[in-house]
N, C-alpha and C positions, 0 to 999 in steps of 0.2 A: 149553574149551580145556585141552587134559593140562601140569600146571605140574608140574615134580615134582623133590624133594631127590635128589639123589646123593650117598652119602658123607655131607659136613657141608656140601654147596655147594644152595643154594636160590637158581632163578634173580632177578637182582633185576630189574627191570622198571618202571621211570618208567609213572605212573600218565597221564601224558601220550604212552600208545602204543596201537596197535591190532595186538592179537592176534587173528587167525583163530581162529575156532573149532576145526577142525581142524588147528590147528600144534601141534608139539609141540618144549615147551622146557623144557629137562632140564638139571642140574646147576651148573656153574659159567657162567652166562650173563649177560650184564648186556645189557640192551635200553635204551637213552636217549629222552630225552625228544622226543615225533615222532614217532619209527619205528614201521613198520608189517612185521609179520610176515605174510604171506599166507597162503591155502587150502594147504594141506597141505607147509608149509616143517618141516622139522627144525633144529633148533639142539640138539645133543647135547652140554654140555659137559662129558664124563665120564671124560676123560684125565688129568688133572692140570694143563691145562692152560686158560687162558679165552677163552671169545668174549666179540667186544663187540661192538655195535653202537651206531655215533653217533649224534648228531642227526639228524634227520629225514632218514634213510636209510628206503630198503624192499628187503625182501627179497622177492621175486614169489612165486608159487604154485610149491610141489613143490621148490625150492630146498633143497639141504640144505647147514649149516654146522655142521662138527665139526672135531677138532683132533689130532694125535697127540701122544706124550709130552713133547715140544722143544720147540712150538711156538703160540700159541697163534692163535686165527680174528682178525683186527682189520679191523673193518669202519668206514669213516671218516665222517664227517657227508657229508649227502645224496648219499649213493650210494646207485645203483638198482642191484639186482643181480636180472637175468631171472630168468624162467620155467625151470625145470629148472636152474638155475646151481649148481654143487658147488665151496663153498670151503673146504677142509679145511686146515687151518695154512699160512695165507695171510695179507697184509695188503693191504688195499686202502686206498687213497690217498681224500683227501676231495676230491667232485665229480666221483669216477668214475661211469665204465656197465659194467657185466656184463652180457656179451650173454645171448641166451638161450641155455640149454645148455651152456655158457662152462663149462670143470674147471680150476680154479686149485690147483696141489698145494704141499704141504710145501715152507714156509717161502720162497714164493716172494714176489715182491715187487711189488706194481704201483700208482704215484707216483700222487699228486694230478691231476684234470682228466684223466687214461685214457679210450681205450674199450678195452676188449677185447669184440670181435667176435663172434655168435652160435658157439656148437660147436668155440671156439677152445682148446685145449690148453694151458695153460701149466705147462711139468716143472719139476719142484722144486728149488727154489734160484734160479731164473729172476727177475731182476729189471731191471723197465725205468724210464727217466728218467718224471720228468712231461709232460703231452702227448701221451703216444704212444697211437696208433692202432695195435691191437696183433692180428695174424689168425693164424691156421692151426695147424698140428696136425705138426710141435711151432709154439707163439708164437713168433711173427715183428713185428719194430718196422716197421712199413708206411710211418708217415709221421710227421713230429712236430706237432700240431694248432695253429693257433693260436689266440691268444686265443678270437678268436672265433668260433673253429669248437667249442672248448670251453664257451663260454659255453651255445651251442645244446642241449648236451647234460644239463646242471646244471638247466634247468628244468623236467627228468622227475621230479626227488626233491622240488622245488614243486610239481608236480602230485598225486602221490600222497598227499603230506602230505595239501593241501587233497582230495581225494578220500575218504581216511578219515572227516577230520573234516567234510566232510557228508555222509557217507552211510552211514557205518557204525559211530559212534561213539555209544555209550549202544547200539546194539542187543543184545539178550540172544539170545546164539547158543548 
């Protein structure tokens, strides 16, 4: 897997993570303890400014996170963020879902226990309450979830935790 210095910034990365082979993660990055970076995700942090990613958060295949000058990526404990998901200087909330395809732009905001919805738009500076079910192109608040319909959502980033760690953890890729 390509790890590599930017500047003076060398990603840090919890030895309690599973990086893809093919991910590449570059400069001011921190990866916490649990998370799993997938088949061909980017994490670029090479603005001046940081990504992070919480506890056992995953980021899906081809996913890319980077940041611009202002702002940096914050990615919260176990959050799933899809397949093709683009979160450039954005914060996402812990025990959200990012759908698949999902573009979250500059310095936008989205609370704790989220969905945001496959192919959904969110323009920058856009911030939504906790709860929210979040669709369309631009982002729109659909519905506010409850507990329990949040709760449903929270054991996709339990799932892939336990998923790395049996099936792909100690493999030399």
């Amino acid at each position: 897997m390509p790890i590599f210095t930017i500047d003076i910034h060398t990603p840090q990365i919890d030895p309690d993570t599973y990086i893809a082979a093919t991910a590449v993660v570059g400069g001011q990055v921190t990866i916490k303890k649990g998370s799993s970076l997938w088949f061909n995700v980017v994490a670029r942090g090479d603005c001046g400014q940081p990504i992070i990613v919480g506890e056992n958060s995953n980021v899906q295949d081809n996913a890319v996170l980077h940041t611009d000058h202002f702002h940096p990526t914050e990615i919260g404990n176990s959050v799933t963020v899809g397949h093709g998901a683009i979160i450039h200087s954005a914060q996402i909330g812990d025990y959200s879902l990012i759908g698949i395809g999902a573009i979250i732009l500059d310095n936008a905001r989205i609370r704790e226990h989220s969905v945001v919805g496959a192919h959904t738009l969110v323009p920058p500076g856009k911030e939504f309450p906790p709860y929210s079910l979040i669709m369309g192109n631009p982002a729109k608040l659909i519905k506010t979830l409850t507990p329990e319909e949040a709760e449903r959502f929270k054991g996709n980033a339990e799932r892939y935790v336990q998923l790395w760690r049996e099936n792909y953890k100690g493999r030399i890729e």
